[in-house]
N, C-alpha and C positions, 0 to 999 in steps of 0.2 A: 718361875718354875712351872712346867705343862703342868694341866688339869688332866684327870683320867675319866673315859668316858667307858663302862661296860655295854656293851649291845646285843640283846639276845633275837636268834633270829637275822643275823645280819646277812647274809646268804642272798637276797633279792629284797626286792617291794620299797618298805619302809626303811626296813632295820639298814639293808645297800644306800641307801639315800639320804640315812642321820649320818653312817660312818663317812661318808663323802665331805658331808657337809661341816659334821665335828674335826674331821681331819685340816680341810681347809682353815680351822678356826684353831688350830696350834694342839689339840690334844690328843693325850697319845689314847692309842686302842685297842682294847681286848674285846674282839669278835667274836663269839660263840656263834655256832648253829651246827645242824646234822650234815653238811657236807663239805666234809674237810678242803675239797679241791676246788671248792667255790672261796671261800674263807682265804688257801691258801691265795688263788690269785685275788683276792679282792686289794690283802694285805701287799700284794707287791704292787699294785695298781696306786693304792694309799700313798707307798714311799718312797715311789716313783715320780708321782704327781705333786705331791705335797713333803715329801719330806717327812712323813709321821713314822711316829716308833708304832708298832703296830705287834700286839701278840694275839694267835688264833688259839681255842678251844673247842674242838669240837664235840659236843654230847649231844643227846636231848634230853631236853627240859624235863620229861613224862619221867623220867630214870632219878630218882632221888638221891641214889647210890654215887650217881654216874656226875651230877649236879657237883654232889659235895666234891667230890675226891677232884674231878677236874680244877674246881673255882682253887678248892686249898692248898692245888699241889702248884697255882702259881707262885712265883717267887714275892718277897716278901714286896717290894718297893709296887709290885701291880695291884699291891691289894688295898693301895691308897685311892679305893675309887670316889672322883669327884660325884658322878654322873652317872647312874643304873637306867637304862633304857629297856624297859619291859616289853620289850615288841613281839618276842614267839606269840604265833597266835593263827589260829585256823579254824576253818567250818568247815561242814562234810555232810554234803547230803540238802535236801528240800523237801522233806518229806514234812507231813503230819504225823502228830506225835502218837499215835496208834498204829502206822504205817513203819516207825523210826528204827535203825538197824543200831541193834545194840552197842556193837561193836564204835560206830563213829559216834554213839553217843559216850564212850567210853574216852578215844582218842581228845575231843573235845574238851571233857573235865580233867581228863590228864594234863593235858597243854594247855589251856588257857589260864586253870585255877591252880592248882596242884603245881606245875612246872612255875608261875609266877612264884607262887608262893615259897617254894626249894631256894630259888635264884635270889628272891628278897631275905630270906630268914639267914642266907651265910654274905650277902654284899651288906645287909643295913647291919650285922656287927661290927663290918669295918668301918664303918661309917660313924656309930655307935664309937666307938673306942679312937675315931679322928676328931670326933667332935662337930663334924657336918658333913653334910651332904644333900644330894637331892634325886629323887626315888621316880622316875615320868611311866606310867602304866597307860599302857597302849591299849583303849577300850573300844568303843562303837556307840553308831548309835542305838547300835542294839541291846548295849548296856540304858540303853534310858528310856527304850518304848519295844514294844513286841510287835511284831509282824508275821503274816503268814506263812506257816510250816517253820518259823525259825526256831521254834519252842526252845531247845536244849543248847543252839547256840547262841541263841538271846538270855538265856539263863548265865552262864558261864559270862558272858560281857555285863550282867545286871551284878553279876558279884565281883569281877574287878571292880565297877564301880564302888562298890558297896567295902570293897577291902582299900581303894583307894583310902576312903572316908576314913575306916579304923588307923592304918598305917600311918594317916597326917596324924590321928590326934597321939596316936603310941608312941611313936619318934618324937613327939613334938618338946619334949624334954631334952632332947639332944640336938636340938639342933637342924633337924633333919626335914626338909623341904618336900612335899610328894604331890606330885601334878598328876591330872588324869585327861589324857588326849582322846577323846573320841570324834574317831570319823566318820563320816558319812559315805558315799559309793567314790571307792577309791579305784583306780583299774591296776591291777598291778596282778599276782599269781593267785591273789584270795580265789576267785570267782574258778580260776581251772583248778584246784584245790577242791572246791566243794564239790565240781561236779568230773572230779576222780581222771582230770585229764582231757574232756571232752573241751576242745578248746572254740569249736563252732558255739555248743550253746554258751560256753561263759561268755563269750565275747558280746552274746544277743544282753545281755545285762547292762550293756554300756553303750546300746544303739539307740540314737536320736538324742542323745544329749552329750556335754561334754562335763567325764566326771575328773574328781582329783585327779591329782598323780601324787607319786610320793614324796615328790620334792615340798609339794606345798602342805605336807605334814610332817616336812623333817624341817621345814622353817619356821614352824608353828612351837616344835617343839626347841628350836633353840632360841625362839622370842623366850617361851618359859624360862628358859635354864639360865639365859643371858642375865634376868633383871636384877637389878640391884640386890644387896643382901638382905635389904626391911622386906621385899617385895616377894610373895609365894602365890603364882598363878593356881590356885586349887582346880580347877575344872575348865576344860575347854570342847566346846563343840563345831566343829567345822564340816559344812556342807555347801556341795558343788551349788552353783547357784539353780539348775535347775529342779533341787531339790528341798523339799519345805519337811517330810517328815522321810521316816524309812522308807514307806511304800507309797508316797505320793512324789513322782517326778514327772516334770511335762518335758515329755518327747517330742522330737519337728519328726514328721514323715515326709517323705520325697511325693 
């Protein structure tokens, strides 16, 4: 019988590059993100490729309302989820935090804490009432150290972290497995995100060194999910080699 994998954020980056990859690996998939037409062709790309059953949801995460009614109005047999892939997630802005615009400090705690949290509190009772599962929350490094001007999105990755921890030991009654992936400078839409589209300077973020991409955190995350049943990878940190902390990477210049 296929395993179920949910994936939020699947739309680009990460969340596009687990669904790929879980699809490859026989399970079926419920897509969520905010762009239906992205979703819809991801889903025919999926079962076209690979043959997966593929069901899209489109909300966002920030919408509580929008979270529940979406997840519950699937039909009964999709709410067997093996697999919750936490991936919505964004930054906005580079500012110091006396400089900081309300507004994207708001977008921020909506989507990274609040929207995970919606997404876990209606998938881990299915999970809950199956009798297992396993929970993977897509953090940062910024969940584990702070860096310049990141303040408020280094706060919001420090509490995935932090809600990873709670959610192992709360499930942990039930069976229920929860990994925490954080990555280091990935290139993928994060960077033209923060900085509102401008895609000359996001790009300068990624010059003189070679950072992730999102495949090699979407095979990070199915080492976790893959291992045996004794075996629950709690925490993983992964960074490009040319990189030692947040803000120490050595760059070649020409």
């Amino acid at each position: 019988m296929s395993k179920t994998v949910l994936i939020t954020g699947a739309t680009s980056g990460i969340g596009e590059a687990c669904a790929n990859l879980f699809a490859y690996q026989g399970y079926k998939l419920i897509l969520t993100g905010r762009r239906l037409d992205r979703l819809e062709n991801l889903a025919s790309s999926l079962n076209e490729q690979h043959n997966a059953e593929v069901a899209v949801s489109s909300f966002d995460v920030r919408d509580r309302e929008a979270v529940i009614s979406s997840l519950e109005s699937l039909p009964h047999e999709w709410k067997q989820v093996d697999v919750l892939i936490n991936n919505a997630g964004l930054s906005l802005g580079l500012d110091p935090v006396h400089k900081g615009d309300y507004d994207d400090w708001d977008v921020m705690i909506d989507t990274n804490v609040k929207g995970l949290l919606y997404v876990s509190r209606v998938v881990s009772n299915w999970m809950v009432d199956g009798g297992a599962g396993h929970i993977v929350n897509i953090g940062s490094i910024a969940g584990k150290e702070v860096y310049p001007n990141g303040n408020v999105y280094c706060a919001t990755k420090h509490a995935v972290d932090a809600l990873s921890k709670a959610m192992r030991t709360d499930l942990l009654p039930y069976g229920i497995k929860v990994t925490a992936i954080h990555p280091g400078a990935v290139e993928t839409e994060f960077s033209i995100v923060r900085f509102k589209g401008d895609e000359e300077r996001a790009q300068k973020v990624y010059d003189g060194f070679e950072p992730l991409v999102a495949q090699d955190i979407a095979e990070a995350i199915w080492f976790a999910v893959s291992r045996p049943a004794h075996v629950n990878i709690n925490d993983m940190l992964i960074m490009p080699a040319a990189q030692a902390t947040a803000s120490n990477i050595i760059r070649k210049r020409d």
